[in-house]
N, C-alpha and C positions, 0 to 999 in steps of 0.2 A: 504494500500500500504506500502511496507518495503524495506525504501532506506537500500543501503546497502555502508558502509564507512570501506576502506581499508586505514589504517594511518600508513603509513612507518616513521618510526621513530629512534631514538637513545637516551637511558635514562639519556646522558649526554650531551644531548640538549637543551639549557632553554628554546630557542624560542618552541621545542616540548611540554616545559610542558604548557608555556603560550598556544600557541594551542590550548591542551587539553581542558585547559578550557573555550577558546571562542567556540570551537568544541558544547563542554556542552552547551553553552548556547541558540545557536541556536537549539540543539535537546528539550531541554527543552520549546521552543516558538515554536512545531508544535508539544511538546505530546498533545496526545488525537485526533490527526489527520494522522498523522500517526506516526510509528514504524519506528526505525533508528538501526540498526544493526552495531558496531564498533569491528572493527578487527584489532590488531595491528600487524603490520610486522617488522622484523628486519633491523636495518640499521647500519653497523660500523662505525662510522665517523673515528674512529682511529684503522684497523683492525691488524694493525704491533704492535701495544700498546703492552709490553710487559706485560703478562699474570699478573702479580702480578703491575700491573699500575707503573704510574710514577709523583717524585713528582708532583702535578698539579703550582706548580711553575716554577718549570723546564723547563713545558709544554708549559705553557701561554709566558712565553719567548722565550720559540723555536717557537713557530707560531707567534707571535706577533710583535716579535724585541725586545721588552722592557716591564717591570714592568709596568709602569704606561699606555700606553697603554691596556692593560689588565683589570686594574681595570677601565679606564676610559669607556672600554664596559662592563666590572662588573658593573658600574652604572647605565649603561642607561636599564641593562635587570632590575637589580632590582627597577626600578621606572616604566617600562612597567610590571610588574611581580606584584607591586603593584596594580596596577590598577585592576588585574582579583583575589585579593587577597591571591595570592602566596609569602610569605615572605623568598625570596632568602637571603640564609647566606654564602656567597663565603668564608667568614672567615674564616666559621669551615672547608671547604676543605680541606683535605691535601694530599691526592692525586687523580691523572687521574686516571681513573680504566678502562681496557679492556673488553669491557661489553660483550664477547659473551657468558659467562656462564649464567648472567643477560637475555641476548635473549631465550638461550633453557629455561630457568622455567616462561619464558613468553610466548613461545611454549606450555608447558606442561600446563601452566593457563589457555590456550583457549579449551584444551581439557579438563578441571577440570569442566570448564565455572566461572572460577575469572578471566579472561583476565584484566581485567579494575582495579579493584580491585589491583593487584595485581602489573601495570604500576605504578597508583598512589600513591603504598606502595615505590615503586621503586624511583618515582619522588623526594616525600618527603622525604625518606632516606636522598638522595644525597646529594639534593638543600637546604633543612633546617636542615637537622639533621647535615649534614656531616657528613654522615657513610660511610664507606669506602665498597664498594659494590662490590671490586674482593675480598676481602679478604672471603672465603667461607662460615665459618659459619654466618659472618654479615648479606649475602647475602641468606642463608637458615633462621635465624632467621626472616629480614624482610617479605619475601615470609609465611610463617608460620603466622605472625601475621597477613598477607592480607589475610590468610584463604584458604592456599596450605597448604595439607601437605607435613609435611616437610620428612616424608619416602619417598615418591615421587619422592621431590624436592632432598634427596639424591642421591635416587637412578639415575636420570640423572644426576646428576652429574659425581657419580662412573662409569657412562659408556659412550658409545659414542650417545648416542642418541639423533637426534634433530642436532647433527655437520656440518652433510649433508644438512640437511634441510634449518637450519641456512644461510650457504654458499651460497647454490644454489636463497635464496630469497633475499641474497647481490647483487646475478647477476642478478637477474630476476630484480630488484632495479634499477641497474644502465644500463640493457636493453632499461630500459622505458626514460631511461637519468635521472635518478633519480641523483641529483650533489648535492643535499642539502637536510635535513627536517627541518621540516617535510614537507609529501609531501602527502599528500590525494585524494584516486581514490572512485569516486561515480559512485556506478551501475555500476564498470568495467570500465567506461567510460571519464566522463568529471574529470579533475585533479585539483587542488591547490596548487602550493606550498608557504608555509613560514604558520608564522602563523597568518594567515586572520581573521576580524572581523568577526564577528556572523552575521552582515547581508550580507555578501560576502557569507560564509556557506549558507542561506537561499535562497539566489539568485539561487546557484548551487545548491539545494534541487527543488526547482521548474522546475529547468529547468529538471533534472534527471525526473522528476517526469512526466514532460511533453513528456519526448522522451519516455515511454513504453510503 
């Protein structure tokens, strides 16, 4: 049997990367039993972000009110962020980055078949490396060492492809009343959103599994 997990997502979501890897962990406690099939879909949380981002200082104070509120939820991701061994470095930030270019070559990764691969290059970039991930080539070189290539990855870029696509699975996003991620759809069906323990995932794997 082969669930099937659609993860609406934004690569400048931490709670999406935690997710990710409680996501992982529950697939990992029913291999061999069944197959888990993972699909990533696009989500802007900032889709006005100007194209070349902003400082993520600037940022964290415009939505926040204040500096220190900011870091005081920079702490609590990165002590939940420990936990699933994710070493968030908010430090190196320095800027927001407008991730739709980011979404088409994670478009283009699922037809490569590195989809996963290539979130996770994305993930860690951001979160530990602090790489600035609208600035182009940073964002073709990561994609690249996730095992896209990067003529490919060029060549969407140089053009409009995947724009449309992009857009319309924003709407189809927020159709579903998608207001946060991560947000996860099993078998089309039963939903999650935030990012849930591994036996919350398993719970909703049985039940999927039960309804076909």
């Amino acid at each position: 049997m082969v669930l099937h997990v659609d993860v609406i997502s934004d690569v400048i979501c931490p709670w999406c990367y935690i997710g990710k890897r409680r996501l992982e962990k529950a697939i990992a406690a029913i291999e061999g039993q069944h197959k888990v099939r993972v699909r990533w879909l696009p989500f802007q949380l900032n889709p006005q972000m100007p194209k070349e981002g902003i400082s993520r200082r600037e940022y964290r104070v415009a939505k926040f009110g204040n500096l220190e509120s900011s870091l005081e939820l920079d702490a609590k991701v990165v002590v939940a962020g420990e936990t699933e061994g994710i070493h968030f470095a908010f430090e190196r930030i320095e800027r927001t980055p407008n991730t739709l270019e980011a979404h088409r070559l994670i478009w283009l990764a699922d037809k490569e078949g590195v989809q996963d691969t290539v979130v996770e290059a994305l993930f860690r970039a951001y979160f530990t490396e602090g790489r600035d991930i609208s600035n182009r080539q940073v964002l073709i070189d990561v994609v690249a060492e996730a095992g896209l290539d990067w003529r490919k990855a060029e060549a969407v870029l140089d053009s409009d492809d995947e724009v449309e696509a992009i857009k319309e699975a924003n709407e189809q996003a927020r159709r579903f009343r998608v207001e946060g991620v991560p947000f996860f759809i099993i078998n089309g069906k039963l939903t999650l959103s935030g990012a849930q323990q591994p036996d919350t995932f398993l719970t909703a794997f049985r039940q999927a599994l039960a309804s076909t």
